[in-house]
N, C-alpha and C positions, 0 to 999 in steps of 0.2 A: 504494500500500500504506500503510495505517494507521502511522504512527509510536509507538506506543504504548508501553507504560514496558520490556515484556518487551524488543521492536527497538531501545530506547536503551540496556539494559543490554547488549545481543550487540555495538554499538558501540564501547561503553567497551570491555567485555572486549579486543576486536579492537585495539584501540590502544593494546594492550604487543606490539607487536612484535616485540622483543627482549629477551633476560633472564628470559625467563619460568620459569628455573631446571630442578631437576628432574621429572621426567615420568617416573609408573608405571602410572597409572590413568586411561583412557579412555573414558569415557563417551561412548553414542549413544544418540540420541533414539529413534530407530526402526530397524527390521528394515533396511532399504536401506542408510539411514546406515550399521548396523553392519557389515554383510555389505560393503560399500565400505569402510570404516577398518580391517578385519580384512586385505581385501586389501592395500591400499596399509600396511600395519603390519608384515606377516607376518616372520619373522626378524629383527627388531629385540630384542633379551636386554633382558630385565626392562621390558618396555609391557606390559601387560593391556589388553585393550579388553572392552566390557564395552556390555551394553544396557539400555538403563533402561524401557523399557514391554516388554512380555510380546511375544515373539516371533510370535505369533498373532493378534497383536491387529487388523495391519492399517493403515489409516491414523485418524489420534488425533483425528478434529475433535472430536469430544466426550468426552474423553477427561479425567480429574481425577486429581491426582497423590493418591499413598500415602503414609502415611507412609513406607513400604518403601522407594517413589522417593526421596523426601529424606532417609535414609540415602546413599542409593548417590549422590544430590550432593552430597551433603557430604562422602563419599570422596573424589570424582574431583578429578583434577588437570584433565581437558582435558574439553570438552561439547564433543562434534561434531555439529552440528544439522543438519536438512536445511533450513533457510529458508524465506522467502516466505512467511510466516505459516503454517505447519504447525504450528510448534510454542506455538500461542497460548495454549497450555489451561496454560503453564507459568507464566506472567507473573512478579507477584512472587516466587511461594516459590522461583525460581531466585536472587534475590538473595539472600535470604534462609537458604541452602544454602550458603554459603561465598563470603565476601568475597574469596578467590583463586580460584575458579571460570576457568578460563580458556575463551572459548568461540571454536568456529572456525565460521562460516558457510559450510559446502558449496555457496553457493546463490552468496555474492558475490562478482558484478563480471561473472556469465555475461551476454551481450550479447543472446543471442536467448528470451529469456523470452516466454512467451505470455502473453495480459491473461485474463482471465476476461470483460471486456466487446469484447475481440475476437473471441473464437471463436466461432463460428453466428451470427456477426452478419449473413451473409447470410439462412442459415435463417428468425433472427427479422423479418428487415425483409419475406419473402416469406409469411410465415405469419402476420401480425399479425391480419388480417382473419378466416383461419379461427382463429384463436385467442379471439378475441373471441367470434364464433358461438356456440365452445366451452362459452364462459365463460356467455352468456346461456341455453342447451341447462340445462346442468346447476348452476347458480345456487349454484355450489362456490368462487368469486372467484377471488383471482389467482392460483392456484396453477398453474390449467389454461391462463393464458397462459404462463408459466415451462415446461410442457412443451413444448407448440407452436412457441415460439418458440424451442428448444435451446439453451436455457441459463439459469441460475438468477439470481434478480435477489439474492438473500441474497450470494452473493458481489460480492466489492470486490478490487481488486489484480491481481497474479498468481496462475500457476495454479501450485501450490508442485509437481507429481508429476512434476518431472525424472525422477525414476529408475526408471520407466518407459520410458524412450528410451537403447537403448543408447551413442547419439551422446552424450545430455546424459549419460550415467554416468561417462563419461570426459572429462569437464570439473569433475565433481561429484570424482572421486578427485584429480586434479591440484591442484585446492582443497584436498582435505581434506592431502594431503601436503604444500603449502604451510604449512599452518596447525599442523601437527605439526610440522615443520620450527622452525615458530617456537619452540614450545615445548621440544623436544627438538632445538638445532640439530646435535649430533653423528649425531644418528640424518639427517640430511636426504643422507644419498648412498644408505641403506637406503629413506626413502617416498618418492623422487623415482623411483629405480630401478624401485620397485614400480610406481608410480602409473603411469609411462610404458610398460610393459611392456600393464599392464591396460587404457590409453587406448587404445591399438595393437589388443590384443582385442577391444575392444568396438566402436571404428572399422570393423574387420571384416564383427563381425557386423552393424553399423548399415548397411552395406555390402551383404549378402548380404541383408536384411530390405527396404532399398531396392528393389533388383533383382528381388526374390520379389513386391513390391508393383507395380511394372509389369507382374508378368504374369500376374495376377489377374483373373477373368474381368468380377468388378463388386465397384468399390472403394467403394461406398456402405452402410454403417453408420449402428445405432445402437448408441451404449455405455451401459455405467452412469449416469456422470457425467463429468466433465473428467478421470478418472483416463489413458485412452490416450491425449489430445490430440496429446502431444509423440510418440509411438511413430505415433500417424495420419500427423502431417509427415512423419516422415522415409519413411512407406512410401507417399504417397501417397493415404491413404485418408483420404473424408469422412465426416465424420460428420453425418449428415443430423436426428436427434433425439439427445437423452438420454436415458433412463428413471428413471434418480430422483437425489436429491442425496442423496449420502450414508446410505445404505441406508434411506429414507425410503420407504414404499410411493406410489407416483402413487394418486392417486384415480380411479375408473372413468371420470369426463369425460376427466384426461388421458392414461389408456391410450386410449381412443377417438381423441384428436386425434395421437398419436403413431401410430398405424393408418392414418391418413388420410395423414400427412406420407409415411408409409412408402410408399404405396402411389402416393401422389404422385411421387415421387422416386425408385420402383422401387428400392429399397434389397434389395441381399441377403440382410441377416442381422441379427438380435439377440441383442448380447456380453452376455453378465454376466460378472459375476466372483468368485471363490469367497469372498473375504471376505463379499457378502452372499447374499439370498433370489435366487434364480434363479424364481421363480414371475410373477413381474410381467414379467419379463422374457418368459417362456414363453408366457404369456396373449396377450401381445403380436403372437408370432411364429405362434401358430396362427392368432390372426381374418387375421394380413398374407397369410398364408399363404407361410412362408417362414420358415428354419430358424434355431433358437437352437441357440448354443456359446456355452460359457466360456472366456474369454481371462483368464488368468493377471499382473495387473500384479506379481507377486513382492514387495507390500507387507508383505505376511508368510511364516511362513515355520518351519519346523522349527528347536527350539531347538539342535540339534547340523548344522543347516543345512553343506553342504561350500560352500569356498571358489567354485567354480564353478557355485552355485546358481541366481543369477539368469541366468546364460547358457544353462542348465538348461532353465528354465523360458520362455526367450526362444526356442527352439529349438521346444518342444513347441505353444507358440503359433502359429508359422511352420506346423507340420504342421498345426493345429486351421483356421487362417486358408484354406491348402492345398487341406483339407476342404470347405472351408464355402462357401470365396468359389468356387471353382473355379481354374485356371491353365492358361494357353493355351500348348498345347505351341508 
C-alpha cells in the first residue's frame, strides 16, 4: 500500500494514545464505518457520531470532499476511517481541517487482509492466453485483459471492503472501540462492552453464512468488482470473473471474454450490486445463459438506517444466494 501524505497523517494522529482529552463529536468516513461506531458507541451520554459522505453514496473511490465535509472536520473531535486506502480522495484537506483531528484506523493491525494482486491470480495466470485473443479480436487494449484475467491492474495494495465480511466486521468494531477508548478513556467499559457483544453477533452470522456456503449447489461467481472478496472467503465461494471496476461499464470485447471465462468454468451466476448499473451485468448473464441477482454489500445505506442494518441486509443476501446458487438439502 502506497504510503502517501493522507496514510502518514492517520499515523501521526494514531500516536497520541493517551490524553486525547474530551470526546463529543464522531466523525465516519462512510456508511459501514458509521453504522459500526454507532454500534460499538451506543449509550455512551454526550458522543454524537456523525457521517461525513452522504449515506447513499456507496463506496468513495472517486469521490471529492465539500466544503460541507470540511465543516463537519473541522467539528469532529474523532475520524473513524475505514482504511486501506479507501479513504484516498481525502489527503491533504484532512490536515488541513483541524490540527487536533484525532483519527482511529478501523483497518489497523487486522492480520488477514487480502492483496488486490492476490485475488484471481489463478483466474489470471489461466486466462492470459484467451485474454490476449480478446485483446487482438476487438483492438480495444488492455482493458479487455483486466476483464479476463479477474482483476484490475489500476489497483495496488489491499483490498480496503472488510465490511463486507461479517467475520472482518467484528475485528473492524473491536478496533474502532479501541480507538474510542483512547480518546474517551472513561467511556472504554461502554465501546469495549458494545464492540464484544456485536463481535459475538457477527461471528455468528459469519458462522451461519459459512455453513449456508457449503451447501450450495455451485459456489462459482462473478461479482462486480473486489467489493464480496472477503464475504467469498468466508463462505466459500469463487469468484471466477469481475465485471467492472468501480461502476465503470466493461467494453463489448470484455463482456465477451467474461462469457467465455463463465462458461469455461461453469459459473452459476452474475452478482451486481445496487450501488451500480445492473445492465452489464444482465447482458452478461443472458448470452452465459445463466441467472443474475443482486447481492447487497451494505456500502450504503438509509440515512435513518437501524442499528441492525447490515445484519439486515447480510441475511437477505443469504436468501438471494439460497435463490440463485441452489442448496443441497
Amino acid at each position: 500500500m502506497k504510503k502517501n501524505g493522507w496514510l502518514m497523517f492517520v499515523a501521526v494522529a494514531m500516536g497520541a494514545a493517551t490524553g486525547w482529552g474530551a470526546m463529543q463529536n464522531v466523525l465516519c468516513s462512510t456508511f459501514p464505518i458509521y453504522q459500526l461506531a454507532r454500534n460499538v458507541a451506543q449509550g455512551r451520554e454526550g458522543v454524537e457520531v456523525q457521517l461525513l459522505l452522504p449515506a447513499a453514496l456507496g463506496c468513495p473511490h472517486h469521490y471529492s470532499l465539500t466544503p460541507h465535509d470540511m465543516k463537519k472536520l473541522s467539528a469532529a473531535d474523532v475520524f473513524v476511517v475505514n482504511g486501506l486506502g479507501l479513504e484516498e480522495f481525502l489527503g491533504a484537506p484532512v490536515e488541513q481541517a483541524s490540527q487536533e483531528l484525532r483519527v482511529v484506523d478501523s483497518s489497523a493491525g487486522i492480520p488477514d487482509v487480502l492483496s488486490y494482486a492476490e485475488e484471481h491470480r489463478e483466474d489470471g495466470d489461466e486466462h492470459a492466453e484467451e485474454a490476449h485473443a480478446v485483446h487482438e479480436e476487438a483492438e480495444e487494449g488492455h482493458g479487455d485483459c483486466e476483464a479476463a484475467h479477474g482483476h484490475q491492474h489500476h489497483h495496488e495494495g489491499a483490498n480496503p471492503h472488510l465490511f463486507v465480511s461479517p467475520r472482518m466486521s467484528a475485528k473492524l468494531a473491536l478496533n474502532i472501540a479501541a480507538g474510542l477508548s483512547k480518546a474517551d478513556p472513561e467511556g472504554a467499559g461502554v465501546y469495549f462492552r458494545n464492540a464484544s457483544a456485536y463481535a459475538v453477533k457477527m461471528d455468528d452470522l459469519a458462522g451461519e453464512m459459512s455453513a449456508l456456503g457449503r451447501r450450495l449447489r455451485n459456489r462459482r461467481i462473478v461479482q462486480p468488482h473486489g467489493v464480496f472478496d472477503y464475504l467469498a472467503r468466508d463462505m466459500g465461494l469463487e469468484v471466477v470473473a469481475l465485471l467492472q471496476p468501480h461502476g465503470q461499464e466493461p467494453s463489448a470485447a470484455e463482456m465477451i471474454a467474461i462469457v467465455r471465462i463463465v462458461r469455461e468454468k461453469n459459473a452459476s451466476a452474475v452478482f451486481t450490486e445496487p450501488q451500480y448499473s445492473p445492465k452489464a451485468g444482465q447482458t452478461i448473464a443472458r448470452a452465459a445463459g445463466i441467472p443474475a441477482a443482486v447481492l447487497d454489500p451494505a456500502a450504503s445505506g438509509p440515512e435513518d438506517a437501524s442499528l441492525d442494518y447490515f445484519e439486515t441486509v447480510m441475511r437477505q443476501n443469504m436468501e438471494i444466494l439460497s435463490a440463485t446458487l441452489g442448496v443441497e438439502e
